[in-house]
RODRENPA-311963 format. One record per atom (N, C-alpha, C): residue number from 1; residue in three letters; chain; atom name; x, y, z. Coordinates in nm, 4 decimals. Example, Ala and Ser with C-alpha at 12.3 -4.5 7.8 and 13.67 -1.06 7.14 Angstrom:
<n 1	res ala	chain A	atom N	X 1.3190	Y -0.5690	Z 0.7800>
<n 1	res ala	chain A	atom CA	X 1.2300	Y -0.4500	Z 0.7800>
<n 1	res ala	chain A	atom C	X 1.3200	Y -0.3300	Z 0.7800>
<n 2	res ser	chain A	atom N	X 1.2850	Y -0.2250	Z 0.7080>
<n 2	res ser	chain A	atom CA	X 1.3670	Y -0.1060	Z 0.7140>
<n 2	res ser	chain A	atom C	X 1.2900	Y 0.0030	Z 0.7870>
This chain:
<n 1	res unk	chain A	atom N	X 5.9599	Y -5.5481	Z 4.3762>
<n 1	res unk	chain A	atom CA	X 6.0202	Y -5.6097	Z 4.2607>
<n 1	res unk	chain A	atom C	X 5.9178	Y -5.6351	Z 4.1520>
<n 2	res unk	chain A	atom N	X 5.7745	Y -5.7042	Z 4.2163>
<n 2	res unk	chain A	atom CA	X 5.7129	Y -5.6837	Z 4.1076>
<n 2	res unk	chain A	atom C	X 5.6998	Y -5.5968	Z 4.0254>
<n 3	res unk	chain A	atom N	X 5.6579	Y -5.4346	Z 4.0551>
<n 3	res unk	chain A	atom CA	X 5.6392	Y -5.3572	Z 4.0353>
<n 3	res unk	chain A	atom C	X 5.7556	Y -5.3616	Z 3.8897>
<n 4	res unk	chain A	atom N	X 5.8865	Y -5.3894	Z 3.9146>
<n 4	res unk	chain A	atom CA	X 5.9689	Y -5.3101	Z 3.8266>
<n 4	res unk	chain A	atom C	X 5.9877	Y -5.4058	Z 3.7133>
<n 5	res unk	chain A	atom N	X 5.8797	Y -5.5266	Z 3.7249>
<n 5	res unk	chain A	atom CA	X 5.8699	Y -5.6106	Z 3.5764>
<n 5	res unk	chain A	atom C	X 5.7821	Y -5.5525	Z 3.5374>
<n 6	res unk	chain A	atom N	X 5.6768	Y -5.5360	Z 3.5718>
<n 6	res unk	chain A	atom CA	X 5.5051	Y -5.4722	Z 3.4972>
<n 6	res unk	chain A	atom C	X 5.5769	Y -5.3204	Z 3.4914>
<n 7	res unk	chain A	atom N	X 5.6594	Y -5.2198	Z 3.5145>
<n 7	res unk	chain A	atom CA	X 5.6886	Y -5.1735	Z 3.4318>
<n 7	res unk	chain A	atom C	X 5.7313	Y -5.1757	Z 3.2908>
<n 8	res unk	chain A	atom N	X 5.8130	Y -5.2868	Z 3.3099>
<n 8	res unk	chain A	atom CA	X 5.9330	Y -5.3351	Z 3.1761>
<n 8	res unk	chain A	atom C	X 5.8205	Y -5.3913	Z 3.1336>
<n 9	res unk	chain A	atom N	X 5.7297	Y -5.4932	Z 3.1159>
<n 9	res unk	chain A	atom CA	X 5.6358	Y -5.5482	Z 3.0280>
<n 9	res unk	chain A	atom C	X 5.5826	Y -5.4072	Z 2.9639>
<n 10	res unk	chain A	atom N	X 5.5316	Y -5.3177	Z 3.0331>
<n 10	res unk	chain A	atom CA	X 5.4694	Y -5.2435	Z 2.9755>
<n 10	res unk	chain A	atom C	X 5.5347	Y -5.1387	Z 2.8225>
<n 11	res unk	chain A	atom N	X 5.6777	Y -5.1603	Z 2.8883>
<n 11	res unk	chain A	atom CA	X 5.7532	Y -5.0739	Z 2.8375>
<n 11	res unk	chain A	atom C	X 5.7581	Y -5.1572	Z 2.6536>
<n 12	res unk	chain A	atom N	X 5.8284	Y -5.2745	Z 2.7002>
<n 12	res unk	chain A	atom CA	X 5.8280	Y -5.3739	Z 2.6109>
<n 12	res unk	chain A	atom C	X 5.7262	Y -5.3969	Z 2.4898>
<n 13	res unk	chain A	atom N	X 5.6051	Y -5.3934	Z 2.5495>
<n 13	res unk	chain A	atom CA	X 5.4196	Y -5.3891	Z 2.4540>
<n 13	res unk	chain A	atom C	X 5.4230	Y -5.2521	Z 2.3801>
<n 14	res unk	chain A	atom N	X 5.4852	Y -5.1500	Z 2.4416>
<n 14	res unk	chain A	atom CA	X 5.4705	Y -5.0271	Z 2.3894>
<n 14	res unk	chain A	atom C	X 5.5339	Y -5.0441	Z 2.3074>
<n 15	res unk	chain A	atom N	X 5.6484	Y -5.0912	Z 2.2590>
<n 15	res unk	chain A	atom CA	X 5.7480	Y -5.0840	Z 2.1924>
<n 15	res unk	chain A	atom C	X 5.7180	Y -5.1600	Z 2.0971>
<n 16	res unk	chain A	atom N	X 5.6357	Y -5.2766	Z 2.1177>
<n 16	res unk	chain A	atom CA	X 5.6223	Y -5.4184	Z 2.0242>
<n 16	res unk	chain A	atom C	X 5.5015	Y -5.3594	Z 1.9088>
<n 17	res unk	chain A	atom N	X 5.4068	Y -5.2472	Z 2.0311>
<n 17	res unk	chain A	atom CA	X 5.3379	Y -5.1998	Z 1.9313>
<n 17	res unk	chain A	atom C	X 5.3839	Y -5.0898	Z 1.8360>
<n 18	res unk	chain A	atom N	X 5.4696	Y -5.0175	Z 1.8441>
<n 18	res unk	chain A	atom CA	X 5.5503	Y -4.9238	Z 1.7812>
<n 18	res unk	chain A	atom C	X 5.5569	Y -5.0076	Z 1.6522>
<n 19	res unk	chain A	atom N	X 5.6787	Y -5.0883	Z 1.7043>
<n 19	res unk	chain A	atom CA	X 5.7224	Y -5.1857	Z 1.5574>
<n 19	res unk	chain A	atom C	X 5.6661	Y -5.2518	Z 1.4745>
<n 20	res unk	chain A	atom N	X 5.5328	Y -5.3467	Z 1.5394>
<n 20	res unk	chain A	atom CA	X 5.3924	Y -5.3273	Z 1.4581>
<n 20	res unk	chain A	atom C	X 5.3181	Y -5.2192	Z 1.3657>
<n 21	res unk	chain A	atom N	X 5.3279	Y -5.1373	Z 1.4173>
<n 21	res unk	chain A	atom CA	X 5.2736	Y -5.0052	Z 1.3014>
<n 21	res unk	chain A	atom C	X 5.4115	Y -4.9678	Z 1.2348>
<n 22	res unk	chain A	atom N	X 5.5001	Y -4.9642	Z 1.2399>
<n 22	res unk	chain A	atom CA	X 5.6277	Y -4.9545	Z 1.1402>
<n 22	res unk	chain A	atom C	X 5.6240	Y -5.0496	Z 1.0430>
<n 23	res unk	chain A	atom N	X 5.6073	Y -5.1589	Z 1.1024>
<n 23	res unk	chain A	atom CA	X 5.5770	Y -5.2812	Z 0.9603>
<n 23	res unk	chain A	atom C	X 5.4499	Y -5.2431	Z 0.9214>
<n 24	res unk	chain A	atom N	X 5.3910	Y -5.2211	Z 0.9569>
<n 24	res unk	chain A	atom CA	X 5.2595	Y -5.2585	Z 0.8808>
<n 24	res unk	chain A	atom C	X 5.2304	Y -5.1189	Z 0.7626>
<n 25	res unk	chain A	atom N	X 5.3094	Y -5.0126	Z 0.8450>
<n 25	res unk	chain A	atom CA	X 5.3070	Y -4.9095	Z 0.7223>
<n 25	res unk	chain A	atom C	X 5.3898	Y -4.9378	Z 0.6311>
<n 26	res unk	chain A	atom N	X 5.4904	Y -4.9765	Z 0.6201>
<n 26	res unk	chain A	atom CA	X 5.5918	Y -5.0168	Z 0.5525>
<n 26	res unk	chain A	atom C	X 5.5595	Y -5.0674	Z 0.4496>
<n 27	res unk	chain A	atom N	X 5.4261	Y -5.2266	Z 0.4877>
<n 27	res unk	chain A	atom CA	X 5.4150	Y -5.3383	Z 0.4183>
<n 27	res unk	chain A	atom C	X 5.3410	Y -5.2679	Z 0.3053>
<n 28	res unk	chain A	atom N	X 5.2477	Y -5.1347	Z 0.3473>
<n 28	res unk	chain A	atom CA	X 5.1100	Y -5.0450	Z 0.3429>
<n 28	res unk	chain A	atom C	X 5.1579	Y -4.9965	Z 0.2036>
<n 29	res unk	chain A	atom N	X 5.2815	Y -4.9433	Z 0.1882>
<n 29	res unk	chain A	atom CA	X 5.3573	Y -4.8784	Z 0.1485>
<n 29	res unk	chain A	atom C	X 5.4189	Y -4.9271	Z -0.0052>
<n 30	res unk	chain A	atom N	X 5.4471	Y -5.1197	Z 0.0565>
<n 30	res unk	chain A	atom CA	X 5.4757	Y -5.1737	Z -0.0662>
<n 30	res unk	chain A	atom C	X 5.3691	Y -5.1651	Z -0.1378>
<n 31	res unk	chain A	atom N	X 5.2754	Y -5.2282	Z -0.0778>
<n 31	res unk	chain A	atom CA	X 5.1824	Y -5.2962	Z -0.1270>
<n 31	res unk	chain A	atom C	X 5.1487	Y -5.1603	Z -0.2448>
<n 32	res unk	chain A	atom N	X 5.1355	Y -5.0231	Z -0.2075>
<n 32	res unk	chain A	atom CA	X 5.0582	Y -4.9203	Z -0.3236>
<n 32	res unk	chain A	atom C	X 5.1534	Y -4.8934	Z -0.4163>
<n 33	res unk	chain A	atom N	X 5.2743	Y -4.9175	Z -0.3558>
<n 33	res unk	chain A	atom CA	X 5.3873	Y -4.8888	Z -0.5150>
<n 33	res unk	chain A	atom C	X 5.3739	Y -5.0363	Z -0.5910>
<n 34	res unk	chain A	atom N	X 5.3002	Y -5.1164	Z -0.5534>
<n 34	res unk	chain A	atom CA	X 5.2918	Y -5.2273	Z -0.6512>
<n 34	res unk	chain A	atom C	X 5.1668	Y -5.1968	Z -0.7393>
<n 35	res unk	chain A	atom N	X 5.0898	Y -5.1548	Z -0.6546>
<n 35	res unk	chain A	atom CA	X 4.9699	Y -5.1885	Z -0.7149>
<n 35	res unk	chain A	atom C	X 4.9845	Y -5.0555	Z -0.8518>
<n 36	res unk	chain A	atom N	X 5.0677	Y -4.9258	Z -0.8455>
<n 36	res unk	chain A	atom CA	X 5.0898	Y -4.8094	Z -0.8805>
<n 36	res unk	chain A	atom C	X 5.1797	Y -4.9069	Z -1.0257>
<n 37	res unk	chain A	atom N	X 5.2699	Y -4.9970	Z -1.0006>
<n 37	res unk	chain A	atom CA	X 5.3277	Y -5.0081	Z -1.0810>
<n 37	res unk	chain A	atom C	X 5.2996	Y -5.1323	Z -1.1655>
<n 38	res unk	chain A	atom N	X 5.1711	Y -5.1946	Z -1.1442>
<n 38	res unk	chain A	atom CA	X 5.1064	Y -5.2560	Z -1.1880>
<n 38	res unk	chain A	atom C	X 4.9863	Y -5.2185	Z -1.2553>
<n 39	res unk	chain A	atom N	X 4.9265	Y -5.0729	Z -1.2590>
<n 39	res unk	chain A	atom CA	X 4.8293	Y -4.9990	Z -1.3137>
<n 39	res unk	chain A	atom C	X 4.9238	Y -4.9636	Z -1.4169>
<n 40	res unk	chain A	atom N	X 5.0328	Y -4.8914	Z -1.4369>
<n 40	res unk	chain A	atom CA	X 5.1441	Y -4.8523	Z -1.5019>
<n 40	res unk	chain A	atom C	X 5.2208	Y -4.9090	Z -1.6318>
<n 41	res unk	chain A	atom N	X 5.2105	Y -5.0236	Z -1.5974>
<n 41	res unk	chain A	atom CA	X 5.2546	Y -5.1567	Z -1.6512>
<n 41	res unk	chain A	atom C	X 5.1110	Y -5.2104	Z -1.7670>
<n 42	res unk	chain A	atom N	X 5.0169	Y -5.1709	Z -1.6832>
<n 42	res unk	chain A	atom CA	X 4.9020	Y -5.1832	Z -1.7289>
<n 42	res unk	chain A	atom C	X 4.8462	Y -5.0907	Z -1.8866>
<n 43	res unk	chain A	atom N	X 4.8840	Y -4.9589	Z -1.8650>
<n 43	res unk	chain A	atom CA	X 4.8961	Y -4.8687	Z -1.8590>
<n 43	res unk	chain A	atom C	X 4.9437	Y -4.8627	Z -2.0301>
<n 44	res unk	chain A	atom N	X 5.1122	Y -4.8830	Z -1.9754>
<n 44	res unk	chain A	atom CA	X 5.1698	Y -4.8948	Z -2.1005>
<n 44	res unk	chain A	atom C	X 5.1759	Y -4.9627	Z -2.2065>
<n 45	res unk	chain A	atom N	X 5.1208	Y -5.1244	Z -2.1877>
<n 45	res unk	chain A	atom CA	X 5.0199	Y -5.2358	Z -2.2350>
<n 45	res unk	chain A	atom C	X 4.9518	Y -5.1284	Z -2.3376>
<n 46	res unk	chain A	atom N	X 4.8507	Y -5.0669	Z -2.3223>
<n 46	res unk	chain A	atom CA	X 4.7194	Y -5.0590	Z -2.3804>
<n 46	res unk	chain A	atom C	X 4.7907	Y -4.9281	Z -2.4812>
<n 47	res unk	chain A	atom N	X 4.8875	Y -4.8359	Z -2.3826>
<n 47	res unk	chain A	atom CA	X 4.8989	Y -4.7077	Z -2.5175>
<n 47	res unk	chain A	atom C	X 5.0229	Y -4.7948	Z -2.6159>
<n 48	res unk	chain A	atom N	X 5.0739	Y -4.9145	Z -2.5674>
<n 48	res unk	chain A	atom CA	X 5.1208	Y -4.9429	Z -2.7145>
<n 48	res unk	chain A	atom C	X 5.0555	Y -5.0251	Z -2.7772>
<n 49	res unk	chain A	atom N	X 4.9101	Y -5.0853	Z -2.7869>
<n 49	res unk	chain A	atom CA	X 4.8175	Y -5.1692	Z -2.8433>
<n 49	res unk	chain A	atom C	X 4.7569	Y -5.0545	Z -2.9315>
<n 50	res unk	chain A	atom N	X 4.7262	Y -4.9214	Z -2.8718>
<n 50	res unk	chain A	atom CA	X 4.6644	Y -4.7954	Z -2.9374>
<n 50	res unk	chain A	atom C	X 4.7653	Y -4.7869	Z -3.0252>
<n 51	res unk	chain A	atom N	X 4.8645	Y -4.7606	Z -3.0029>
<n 51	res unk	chain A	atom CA	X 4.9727	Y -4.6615	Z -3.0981>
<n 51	res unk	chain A	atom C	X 4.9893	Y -4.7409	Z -3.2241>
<n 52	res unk	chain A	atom N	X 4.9760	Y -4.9120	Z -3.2142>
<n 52	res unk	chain A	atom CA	X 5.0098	Y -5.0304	Z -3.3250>
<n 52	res unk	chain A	atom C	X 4.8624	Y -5.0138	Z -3.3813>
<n 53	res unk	chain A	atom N	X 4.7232	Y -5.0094	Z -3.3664>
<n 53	res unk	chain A	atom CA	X 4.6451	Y -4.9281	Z -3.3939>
<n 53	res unk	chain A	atom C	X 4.5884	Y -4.8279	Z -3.4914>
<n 54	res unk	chain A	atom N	X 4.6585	Y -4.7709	Z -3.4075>
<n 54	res unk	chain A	atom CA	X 4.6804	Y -4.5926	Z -3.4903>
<n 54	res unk	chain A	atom C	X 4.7378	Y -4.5651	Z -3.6323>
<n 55	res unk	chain A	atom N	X 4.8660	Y -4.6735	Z -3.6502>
<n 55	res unk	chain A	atom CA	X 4.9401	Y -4.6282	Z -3.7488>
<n 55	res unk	chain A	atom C	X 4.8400	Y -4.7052	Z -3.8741>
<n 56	res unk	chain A	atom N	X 4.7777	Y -4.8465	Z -3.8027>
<n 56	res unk	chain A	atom CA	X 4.7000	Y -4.8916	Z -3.9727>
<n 56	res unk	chain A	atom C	X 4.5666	Y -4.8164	Z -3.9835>
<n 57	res unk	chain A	atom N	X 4.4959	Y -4.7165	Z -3.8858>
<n 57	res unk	chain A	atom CA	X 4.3661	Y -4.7019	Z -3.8829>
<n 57	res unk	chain A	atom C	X 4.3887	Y -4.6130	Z -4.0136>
<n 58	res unk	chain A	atom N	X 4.2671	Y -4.6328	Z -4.0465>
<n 58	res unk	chain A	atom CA	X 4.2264	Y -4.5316	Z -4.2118>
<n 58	res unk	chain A	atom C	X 4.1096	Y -4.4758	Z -4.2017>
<n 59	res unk	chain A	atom N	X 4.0128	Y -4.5035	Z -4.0524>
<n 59	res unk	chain A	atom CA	X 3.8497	Y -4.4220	Z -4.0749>
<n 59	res unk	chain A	atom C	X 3.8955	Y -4.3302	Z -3.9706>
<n 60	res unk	chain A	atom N	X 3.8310	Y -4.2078	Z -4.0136>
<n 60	res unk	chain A	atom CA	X 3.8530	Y -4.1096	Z -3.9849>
<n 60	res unk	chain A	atom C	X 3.8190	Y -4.0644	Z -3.8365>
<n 61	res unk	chain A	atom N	X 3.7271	Y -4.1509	Z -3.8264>
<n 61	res unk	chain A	atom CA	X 3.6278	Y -4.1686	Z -3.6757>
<n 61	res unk	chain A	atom C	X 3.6925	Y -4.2774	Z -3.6143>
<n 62	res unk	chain A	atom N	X 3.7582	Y -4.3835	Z -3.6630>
<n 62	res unk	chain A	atom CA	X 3.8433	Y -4.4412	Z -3.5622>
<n 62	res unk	chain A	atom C	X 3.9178	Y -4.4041	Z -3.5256>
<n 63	res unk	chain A	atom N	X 4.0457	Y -4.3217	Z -3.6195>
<n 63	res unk	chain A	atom CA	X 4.1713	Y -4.2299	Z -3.5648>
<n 63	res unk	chain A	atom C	X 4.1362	Y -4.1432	Z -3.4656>
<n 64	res unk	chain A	atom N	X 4.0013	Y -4.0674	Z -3.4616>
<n 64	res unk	chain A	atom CA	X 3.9690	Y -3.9553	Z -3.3677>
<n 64	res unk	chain A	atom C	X 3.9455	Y -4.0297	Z -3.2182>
<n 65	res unk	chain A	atom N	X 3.8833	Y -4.1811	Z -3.2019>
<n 65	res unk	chain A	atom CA	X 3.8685	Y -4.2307	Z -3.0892>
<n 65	res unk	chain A	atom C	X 3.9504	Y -4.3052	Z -3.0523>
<n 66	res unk	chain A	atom N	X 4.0751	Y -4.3208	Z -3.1539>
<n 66	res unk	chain A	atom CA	X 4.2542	Y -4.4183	Z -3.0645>
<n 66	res unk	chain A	atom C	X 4.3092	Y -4.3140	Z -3.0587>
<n 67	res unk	chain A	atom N	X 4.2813	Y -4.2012	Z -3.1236>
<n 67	res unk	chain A	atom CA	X 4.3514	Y -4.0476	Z -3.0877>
<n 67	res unk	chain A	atom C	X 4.3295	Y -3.9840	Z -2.9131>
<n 68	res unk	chain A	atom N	X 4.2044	Y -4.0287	Z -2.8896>
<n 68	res unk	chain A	atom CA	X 4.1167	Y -3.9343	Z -2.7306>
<n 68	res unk	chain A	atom C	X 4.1749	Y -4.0868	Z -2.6660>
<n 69	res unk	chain A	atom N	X 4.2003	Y -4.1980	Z -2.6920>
<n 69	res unk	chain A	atom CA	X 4.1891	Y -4.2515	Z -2.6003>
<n 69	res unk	chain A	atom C	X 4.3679	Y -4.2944	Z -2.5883>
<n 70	res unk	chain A	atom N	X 4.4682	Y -4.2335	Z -2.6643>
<n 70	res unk	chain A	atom CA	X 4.6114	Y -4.1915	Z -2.6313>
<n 70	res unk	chain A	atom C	X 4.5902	Y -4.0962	Z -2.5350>
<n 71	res unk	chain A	atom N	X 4.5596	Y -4.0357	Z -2.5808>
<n 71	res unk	chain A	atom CA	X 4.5385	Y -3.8761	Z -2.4849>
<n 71	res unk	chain A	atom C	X 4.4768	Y -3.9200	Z -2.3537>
<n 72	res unk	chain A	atom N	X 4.4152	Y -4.0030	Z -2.2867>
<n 72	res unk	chain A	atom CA	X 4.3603	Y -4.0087	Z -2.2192>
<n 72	res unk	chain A	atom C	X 4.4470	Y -4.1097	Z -2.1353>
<n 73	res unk	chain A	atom N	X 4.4869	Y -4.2056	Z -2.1824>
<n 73	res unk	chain A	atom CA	X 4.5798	Y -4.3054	Z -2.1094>
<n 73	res unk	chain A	atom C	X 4.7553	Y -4.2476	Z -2.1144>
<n 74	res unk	chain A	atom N	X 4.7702	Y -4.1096	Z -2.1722>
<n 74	res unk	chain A	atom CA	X 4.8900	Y -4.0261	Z -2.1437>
<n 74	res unk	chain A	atom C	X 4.8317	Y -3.9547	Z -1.9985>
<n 75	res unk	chain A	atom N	X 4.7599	Y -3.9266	Z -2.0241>
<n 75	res unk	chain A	atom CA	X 4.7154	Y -3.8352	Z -1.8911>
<n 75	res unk	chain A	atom C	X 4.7320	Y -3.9108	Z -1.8041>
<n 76	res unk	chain A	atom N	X 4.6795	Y -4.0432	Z -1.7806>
<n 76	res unk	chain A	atom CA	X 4.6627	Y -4.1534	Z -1.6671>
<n 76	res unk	chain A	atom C	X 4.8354	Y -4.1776	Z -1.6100>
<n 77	res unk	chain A	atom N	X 4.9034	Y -4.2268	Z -1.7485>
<n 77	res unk	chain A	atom CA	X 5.0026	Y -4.2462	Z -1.7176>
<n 77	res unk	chain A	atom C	X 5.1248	Y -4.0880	Z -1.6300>
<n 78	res unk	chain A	atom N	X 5.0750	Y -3.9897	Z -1.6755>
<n 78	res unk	chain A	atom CA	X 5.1428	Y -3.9032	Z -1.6322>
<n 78	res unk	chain A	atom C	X 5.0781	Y -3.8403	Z -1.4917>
<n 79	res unk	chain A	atom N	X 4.9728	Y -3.8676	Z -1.4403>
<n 79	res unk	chain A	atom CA	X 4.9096	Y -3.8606	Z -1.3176>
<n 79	res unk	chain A	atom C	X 4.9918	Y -3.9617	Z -1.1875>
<n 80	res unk	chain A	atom N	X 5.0227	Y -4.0828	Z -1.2732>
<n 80	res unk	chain A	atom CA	X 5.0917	Y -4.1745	Z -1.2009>
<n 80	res unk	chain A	atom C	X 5.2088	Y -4.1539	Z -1.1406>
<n 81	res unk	chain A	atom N	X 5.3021	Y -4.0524	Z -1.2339>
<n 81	res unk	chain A	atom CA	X 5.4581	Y -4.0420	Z -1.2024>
<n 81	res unk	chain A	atom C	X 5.4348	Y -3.8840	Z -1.1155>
């Protein structure tokens, strides 16, 4: 009889650990679509600070560096999706 509990325990741990790594990927899982949509968020922050920017800049050398740095936080943002 013993025997056929220390099976079932065993069976049981196997299982407990299963569901342990199911949550924990899961949690793994939230956690990078947050952090993804919090870079994003981030993201879109700054190209509309550029773009409000852009429209009053008048030196020619500033437009060229809120110009590379649209372009550059489009790229970011489109790497993301």
């Amino acid at each position: 009889m013993a025997r056929g509990w220390e099976s079932k325990d065993v069976v049981s741990q196997l299982e407990a650990k299963e569901t342990l790594a199911e949550n924990l990927s899961r949690s793994q899982k939230q956690a990078e679509e947050a952090r993804r949509e919090l870079e994003r968020s981030g993201l879109t922050l700054s190209r509309t600070r550029i773009l409000n920017e852009l429209e009053s800049a008048t030196n020619p050398n500033h437009r060229r560096s809120l110009e590379a740095a649209l372009a550059h936080l489009n790229q970011k943002l489109e790497e993301l999706n």
